[in-house]
C-alpha positions as CSV (number, residue, x, y, z in Angstrom):
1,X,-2.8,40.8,-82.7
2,X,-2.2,38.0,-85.6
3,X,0.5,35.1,-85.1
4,X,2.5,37.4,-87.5
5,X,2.8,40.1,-85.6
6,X,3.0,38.4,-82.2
7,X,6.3,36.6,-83.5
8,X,7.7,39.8,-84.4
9,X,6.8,41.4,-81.4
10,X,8.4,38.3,-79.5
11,X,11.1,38.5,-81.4
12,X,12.2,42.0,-81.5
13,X,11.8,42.6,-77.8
14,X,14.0,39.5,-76.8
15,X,16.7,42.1,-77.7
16,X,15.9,44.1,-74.6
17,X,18.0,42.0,-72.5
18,X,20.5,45.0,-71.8
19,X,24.3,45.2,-70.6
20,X,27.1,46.8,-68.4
21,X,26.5,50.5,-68.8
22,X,23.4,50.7,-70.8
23,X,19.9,50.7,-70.6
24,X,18.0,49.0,-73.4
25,X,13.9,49.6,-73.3
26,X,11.9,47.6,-76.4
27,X,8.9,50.0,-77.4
28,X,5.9,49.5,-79.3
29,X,3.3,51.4,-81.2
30,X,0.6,48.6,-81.7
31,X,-1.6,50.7,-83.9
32,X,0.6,51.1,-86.7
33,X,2.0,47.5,-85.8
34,X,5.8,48.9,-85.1
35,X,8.2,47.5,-82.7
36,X,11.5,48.6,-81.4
37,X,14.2,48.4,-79.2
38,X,16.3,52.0,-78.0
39,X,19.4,51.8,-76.1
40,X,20.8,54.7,-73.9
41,X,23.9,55.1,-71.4
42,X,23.8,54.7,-68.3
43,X,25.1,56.3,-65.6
44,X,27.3,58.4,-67.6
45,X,25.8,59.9,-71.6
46,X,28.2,59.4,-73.8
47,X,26.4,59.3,-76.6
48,X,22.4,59.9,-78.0
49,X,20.2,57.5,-77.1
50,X,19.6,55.3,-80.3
51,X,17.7,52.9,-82.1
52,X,19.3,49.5,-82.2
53,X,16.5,47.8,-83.7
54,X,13.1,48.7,-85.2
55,X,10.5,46.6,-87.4
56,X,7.4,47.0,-88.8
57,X,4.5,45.4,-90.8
58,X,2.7,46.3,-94.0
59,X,0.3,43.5,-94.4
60,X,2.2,40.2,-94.6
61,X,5.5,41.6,-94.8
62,X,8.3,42.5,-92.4
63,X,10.1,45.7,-92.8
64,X,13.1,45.6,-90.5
65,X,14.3,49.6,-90.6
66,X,16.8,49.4,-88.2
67,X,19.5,46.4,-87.2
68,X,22.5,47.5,-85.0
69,X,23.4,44.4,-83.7
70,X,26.0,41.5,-84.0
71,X,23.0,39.2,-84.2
72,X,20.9,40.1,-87.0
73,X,17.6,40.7,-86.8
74,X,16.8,39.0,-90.1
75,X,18.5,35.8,-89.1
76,X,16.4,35.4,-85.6
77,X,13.0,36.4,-87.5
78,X,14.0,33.3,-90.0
79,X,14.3,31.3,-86.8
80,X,11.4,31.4,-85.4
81,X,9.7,30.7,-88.8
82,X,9.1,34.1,-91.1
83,X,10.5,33.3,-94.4
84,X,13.2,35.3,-95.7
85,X,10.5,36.4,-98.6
86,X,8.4,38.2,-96.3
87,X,10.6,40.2,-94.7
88,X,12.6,43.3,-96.2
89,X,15.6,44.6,-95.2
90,X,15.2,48.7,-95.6
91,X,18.6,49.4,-93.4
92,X,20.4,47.7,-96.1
93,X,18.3,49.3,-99.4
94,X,16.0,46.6,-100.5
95,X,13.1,48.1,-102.2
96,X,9.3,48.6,-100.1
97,X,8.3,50.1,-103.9
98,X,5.2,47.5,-103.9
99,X,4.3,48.1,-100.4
100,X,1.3,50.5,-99.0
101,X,3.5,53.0,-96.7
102,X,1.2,54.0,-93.8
């Protein structure tokens, strides 16, 4: 695993911290380099279990497909030192037209 996707890794999962009536789980598919974070009630379903975040690489760049949260994904990737170039913000439109899709 590059220093790349180690970081996002790191960073992505420290979203799995979890809450009062919720279980949160990060999961990863390593071999097409994706990284995630679902989130389902708990005890009581009252809704689908869901994505709250998910991001993935295509060479050197960051796709971030999914960001439910009141602290952006973006903004913590930026943090600990991916610039905002390399990283694309699918949830919110911004183009992958350039990038290989696997």
């Amino acid at each position: 695993m590059d220093q790349l996707e180690q970081t996002v890794k790191n960073v992505v999962f420290g979203y799995a911290g979890g809450g009062p009536n919720i279980l949160v789980f990060p999961v990863e598919n390593p071999s097409k380099r994706v990284y995630g974070v679902i989130i389902i009630d708990h005890p009581l379903r009252k809704r689908p279990a869901g994505v709250m975040i998910m991001a993935r690489l295509i060479g050197d760049k960051v796709i971030i497909e999914e960001d439910s949260t009141d602290r952006p994904l973006v903004d913590a990737m930026v943090n600990a030192g991916i610039p905002r170039e390399q990283i694309v913000l699918a949830y919110e439109g911004e183009q992958l037209a350039d990038l290989v899709q696997p």
